[in-house]
Structure formats: C-alpha cells, structure tokens
C-alpha distance (Angstrom), angle and dihedral (degrees) to the residues before:
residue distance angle dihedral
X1 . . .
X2 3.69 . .
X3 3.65 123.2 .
X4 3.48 133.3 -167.4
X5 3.71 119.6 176.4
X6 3.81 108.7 -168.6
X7 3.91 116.0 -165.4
X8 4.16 119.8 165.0
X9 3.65 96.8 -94.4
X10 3.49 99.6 32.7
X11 4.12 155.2 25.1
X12 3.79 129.0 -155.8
X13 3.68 116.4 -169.1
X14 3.66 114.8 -175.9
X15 3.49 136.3 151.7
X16 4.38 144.1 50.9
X17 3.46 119.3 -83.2
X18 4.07 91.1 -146.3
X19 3.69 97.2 -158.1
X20 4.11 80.9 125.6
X21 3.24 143.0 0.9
X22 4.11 121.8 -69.9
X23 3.81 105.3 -73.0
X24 3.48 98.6 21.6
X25 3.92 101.6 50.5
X26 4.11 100.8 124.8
X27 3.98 93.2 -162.8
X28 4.05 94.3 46.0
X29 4.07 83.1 51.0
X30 4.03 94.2 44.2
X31 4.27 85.7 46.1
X32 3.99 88.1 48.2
X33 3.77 93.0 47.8
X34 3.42 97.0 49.0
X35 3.89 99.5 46.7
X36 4.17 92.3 39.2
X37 4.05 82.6 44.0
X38 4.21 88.9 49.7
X39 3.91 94.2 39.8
X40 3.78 96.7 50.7
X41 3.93 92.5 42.1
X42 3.62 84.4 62.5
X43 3.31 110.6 41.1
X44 4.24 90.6 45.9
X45 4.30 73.9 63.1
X46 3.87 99.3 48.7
X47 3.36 118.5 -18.2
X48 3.95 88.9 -157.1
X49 3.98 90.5 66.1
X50 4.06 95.5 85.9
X51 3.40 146.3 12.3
X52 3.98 122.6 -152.4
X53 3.23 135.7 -168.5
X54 4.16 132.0 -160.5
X55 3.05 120.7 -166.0
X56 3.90 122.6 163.1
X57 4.16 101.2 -87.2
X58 4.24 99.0 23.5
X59 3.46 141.4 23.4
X60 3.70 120.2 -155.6
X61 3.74 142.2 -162.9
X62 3.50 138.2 -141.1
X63 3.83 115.9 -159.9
X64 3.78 104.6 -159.2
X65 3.77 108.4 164.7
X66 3.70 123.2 51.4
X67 3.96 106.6 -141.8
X68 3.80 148.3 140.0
X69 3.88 96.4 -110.4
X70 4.28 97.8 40.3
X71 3.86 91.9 43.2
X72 3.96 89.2 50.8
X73 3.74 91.6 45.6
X74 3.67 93.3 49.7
X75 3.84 94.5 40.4
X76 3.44 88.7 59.3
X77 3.83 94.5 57.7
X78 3.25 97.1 49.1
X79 4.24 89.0 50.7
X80 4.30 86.5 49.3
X81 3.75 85.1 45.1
X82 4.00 100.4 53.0
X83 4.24 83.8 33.6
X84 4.32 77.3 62.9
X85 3.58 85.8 52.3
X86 3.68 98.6 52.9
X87 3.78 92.9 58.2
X88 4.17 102.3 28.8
X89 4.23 96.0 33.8
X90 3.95 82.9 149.5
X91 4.04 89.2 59.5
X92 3.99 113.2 26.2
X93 3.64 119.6 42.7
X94 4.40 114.7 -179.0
X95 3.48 118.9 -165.9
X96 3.64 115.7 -161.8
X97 3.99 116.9 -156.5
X98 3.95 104.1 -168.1
C-alpha cells in the first residue's frame, strides 16, 4: 500500500500500491505522476520553495516557503492524492495531519 503522510512542513510518501505487479501497477504510476507533476510545477516557480528527497522506498518533501502559488500547488496534490484514494482505498492510503 501507498502511504502518504502529509503534515505542514512536510510529506512522506512511501510504499507500493500492489494493484499490479512492479512496472505495470496503474495506481503507483497515477501517485508518481501526480507528485513528479506537483514537485516540478513548483520548483519551475521557485526552486527555493521545497526540497525532496528519493530514496529507493519514500520520497519526501520539504515545504520551505509559505506562499499563495506553493501552497496551491501542493494543495492540489494532496486533493489528486486522496481523489486516488477514493477509487484505489485497497492501494493508496493519505493521511492528513492539520
């Protein structure tokens, strides 16, 4: 299963959805898209907004700047993320800390 804990400061996303196998696993691609999607969008804007980190089980974000434009942006992902969770509850799991 896919988590992704999302705090204020900061996202972990860890895990394999295991709705297929590795390379053909349609929710683990949709969750990828969406985050790589959300993290480029905002670092195109300011590349001093987050920092990420992948490593080979998680990938986590630092949110660093406060503003209209990164907030949105990350907002956004986290609404596409739990929208993935609606339809795939067996495979994505977001927890939301507010």
């Amino acid at each position: 299963m896919i988590r992704a804990e999302i705090k204020k400061k900061h996202i972990k996303i860890s895990g394999h959805a295991m709705f297929d196998e590795y390379g053909k696993d349609i929710v683990c691609a949709a969750a990828s898209a969406i985050v790589t999607t959300s993290i480029n969008g905002i670092l195109r804007i300011d590349e001093k907004a987050i920092n990420y980190k992948v490593s080979k089980d998680e990938l986590s974000i630092d949110i660093l700047k406060d503003d209209h434009v990164t907030n949105m942006l990350i907002l956004n992902m986290v609404s596409l993320l739990k929208d993935l969770e609606k339809q795939y509850s067996k495979n994505i799991k977001v927890n939301e800390e507010v």
